[in-house]
Structures are given as structure tokens and as C-alpha cells.
ROFIZA-63866 format. One record per residue (C-alpha): residue number from 1; x, y negated, z negated. Coordinates in nm, 2 decimals. Layout:
! residues N
{n=NUM u=X v=Y w=Z}
...
***
This chain:
! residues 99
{n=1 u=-0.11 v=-1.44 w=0.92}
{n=2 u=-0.40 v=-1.26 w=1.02}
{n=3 u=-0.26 v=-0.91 w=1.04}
{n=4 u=-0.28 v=-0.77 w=0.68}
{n=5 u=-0.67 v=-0.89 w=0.65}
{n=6 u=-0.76 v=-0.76 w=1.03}
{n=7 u=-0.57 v=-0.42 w=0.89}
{n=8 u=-0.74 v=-0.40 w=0.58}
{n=9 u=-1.04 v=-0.45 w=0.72}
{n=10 u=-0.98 v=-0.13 w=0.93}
{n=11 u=-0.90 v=0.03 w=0.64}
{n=12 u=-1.25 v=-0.04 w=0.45}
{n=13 u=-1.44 v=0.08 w=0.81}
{n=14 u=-1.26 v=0.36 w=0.79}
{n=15 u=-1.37 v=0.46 w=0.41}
{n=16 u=-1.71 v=0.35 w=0.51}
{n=17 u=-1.67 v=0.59 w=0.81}
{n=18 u=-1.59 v=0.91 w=0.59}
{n=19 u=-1.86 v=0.81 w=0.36}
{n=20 u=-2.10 v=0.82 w=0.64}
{n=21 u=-1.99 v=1.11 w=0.77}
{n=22 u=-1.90 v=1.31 w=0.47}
{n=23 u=-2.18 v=1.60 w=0.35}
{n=24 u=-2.31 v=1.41 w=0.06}
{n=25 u=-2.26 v=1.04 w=0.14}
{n=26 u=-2.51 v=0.81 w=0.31}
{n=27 u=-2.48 v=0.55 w=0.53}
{n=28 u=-2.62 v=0.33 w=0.21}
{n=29 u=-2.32 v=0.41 w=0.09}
{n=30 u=-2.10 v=0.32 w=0.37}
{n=31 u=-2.24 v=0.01 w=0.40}
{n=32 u=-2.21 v=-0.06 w=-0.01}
{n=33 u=-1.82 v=0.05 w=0.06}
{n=34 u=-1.74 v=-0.18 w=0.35}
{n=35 u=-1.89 v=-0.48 w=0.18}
{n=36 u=-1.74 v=-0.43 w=-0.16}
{n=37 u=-1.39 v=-0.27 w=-0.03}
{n=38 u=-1.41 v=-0.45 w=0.30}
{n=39 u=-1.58 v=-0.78 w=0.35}
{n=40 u=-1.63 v=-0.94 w=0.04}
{n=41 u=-1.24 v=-0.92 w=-0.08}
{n=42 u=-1.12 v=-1.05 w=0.26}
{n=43 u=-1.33 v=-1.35 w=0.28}
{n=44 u=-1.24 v=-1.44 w=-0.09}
{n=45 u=-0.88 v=-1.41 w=0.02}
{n=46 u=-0.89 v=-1.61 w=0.36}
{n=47 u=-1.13 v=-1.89 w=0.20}
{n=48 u=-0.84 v=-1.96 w=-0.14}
{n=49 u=-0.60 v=-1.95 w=0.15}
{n=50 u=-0.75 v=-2.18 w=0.36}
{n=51 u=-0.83 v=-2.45 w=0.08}
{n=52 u=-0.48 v=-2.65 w=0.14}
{n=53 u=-0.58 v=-2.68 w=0.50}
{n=54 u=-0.93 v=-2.80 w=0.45}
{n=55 u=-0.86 v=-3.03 w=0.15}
{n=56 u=-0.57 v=-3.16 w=0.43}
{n=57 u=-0.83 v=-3.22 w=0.73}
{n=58 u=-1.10 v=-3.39 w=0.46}
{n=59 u=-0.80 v=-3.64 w=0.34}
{n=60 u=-0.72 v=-3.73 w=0.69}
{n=61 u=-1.11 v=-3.75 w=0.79}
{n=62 u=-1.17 v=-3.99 w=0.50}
{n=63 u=-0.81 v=-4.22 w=0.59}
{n=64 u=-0.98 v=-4.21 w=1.00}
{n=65 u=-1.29 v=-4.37 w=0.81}
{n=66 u=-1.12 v=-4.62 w=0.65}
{n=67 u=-0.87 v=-4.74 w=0.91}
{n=68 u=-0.56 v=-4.63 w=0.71}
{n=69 u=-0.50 v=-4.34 w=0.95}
{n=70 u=-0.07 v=-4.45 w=0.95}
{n=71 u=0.16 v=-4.22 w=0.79}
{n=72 u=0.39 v=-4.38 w=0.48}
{n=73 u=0.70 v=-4.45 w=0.62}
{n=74 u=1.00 v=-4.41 w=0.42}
{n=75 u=1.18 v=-4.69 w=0.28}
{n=76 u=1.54 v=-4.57 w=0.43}
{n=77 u=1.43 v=-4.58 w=0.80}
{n=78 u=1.49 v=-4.97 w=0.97}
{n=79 u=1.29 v=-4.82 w=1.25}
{n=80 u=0.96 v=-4.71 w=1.10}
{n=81 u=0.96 v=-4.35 w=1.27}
{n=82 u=0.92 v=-4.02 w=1.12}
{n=83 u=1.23 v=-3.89 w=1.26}
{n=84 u=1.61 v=-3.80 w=1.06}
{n=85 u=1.82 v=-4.05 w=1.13}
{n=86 u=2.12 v=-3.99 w=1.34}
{n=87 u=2.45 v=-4.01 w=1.20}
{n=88 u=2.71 v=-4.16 w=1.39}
{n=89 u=3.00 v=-3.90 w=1.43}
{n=90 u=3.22 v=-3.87 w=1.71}
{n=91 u=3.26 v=-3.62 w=1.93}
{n=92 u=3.55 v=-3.42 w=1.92}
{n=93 u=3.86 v=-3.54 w=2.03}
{n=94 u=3.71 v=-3.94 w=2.03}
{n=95 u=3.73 v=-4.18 w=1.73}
{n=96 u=3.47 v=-4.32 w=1.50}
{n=97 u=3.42 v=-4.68 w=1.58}
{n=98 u=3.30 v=-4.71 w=1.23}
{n=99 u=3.31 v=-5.07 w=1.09}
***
């Protein structure tokens, strides 16, 4: 998940680099470059991205609060757990016992 920011990042060092270095740029410049090419878009990106996970953790911190930490359980599941329920089909070469 990290890879294209970590990458782009790079990228924007290495156009602040050839700024730097270049006969008529300055590292002024280079830093201006990184920050507005570099920094700035990839924490944007990464803080939208993360939103879903932090609106997530506050939900759960606030049902912890309140006591109602329990997931809903759905209404086809006589057992309560979170899991599929297994169907009951025979192996090959044995019968259903179906009643």
C-alpha cells in the first residue's frame, strides 16, 4: 500500500536534487520543490486514505465507552457466531441423512 507514496516520494527528492544541483537553481528551490511536488501531495493522499480506518477505530472507541463493544449478530445464525454456516453435504460416495 505504501509503495507508490514511498516511490513518489523518491521521485520529488530527486527533482529537488537536480534543482539543487543544477547551475541556476538554489537549494530554496529544492526545498520549495520537495514540499510542493513531494510532501504536501503525499500526506493529502495518505490522510483521505486513512479516514475509513480512523472513523472505524473512533466508532469502536466510543461502543468500548459505552459497554456495547458486541458485534450484531445475524438473524440466520442459531449459534450467535460470526462464522458461515456449514452446510451439511455428504462426502462422496456416503448419503445425506437429510430429514
Amino acid at each position: 500500500m505504501y509503495i507508490v507514496p514511498v516511490v513518489w516520494l523518491y521521485v520529488a527528492f530527486m527533482m529537488a536534487v537536480a534543482e539543487a544541483t543544477s547551475p541556476i537553481g538554489t537549494l530554496l528551490g529544492a526545498g520549495v520543490t520537495f514540499l510542493l511536488y513531494g510532501l504536501l501531495p503525499v500526506g493529502l493522499i495518505l490522510y483521505f486514505m486513512g479516514s475509513p480506518a480512523r472513523r472505524r477505530a473512533n466508532q469502536q472507541a466510543e461502543r468500548a465507552q459505552d459497554g456495547t463493544n458486541a458485534t450484531p449478530v445475524d438473524s440466520n445464525q442459531s449459534d450467535g457466531s460470526s462464522h458461515t454456516p456449514a452446510n451439511p453435504v455428504a462426502a462422496e460416495g456416503e448419503k445425506s441423512h437429510r430429514v
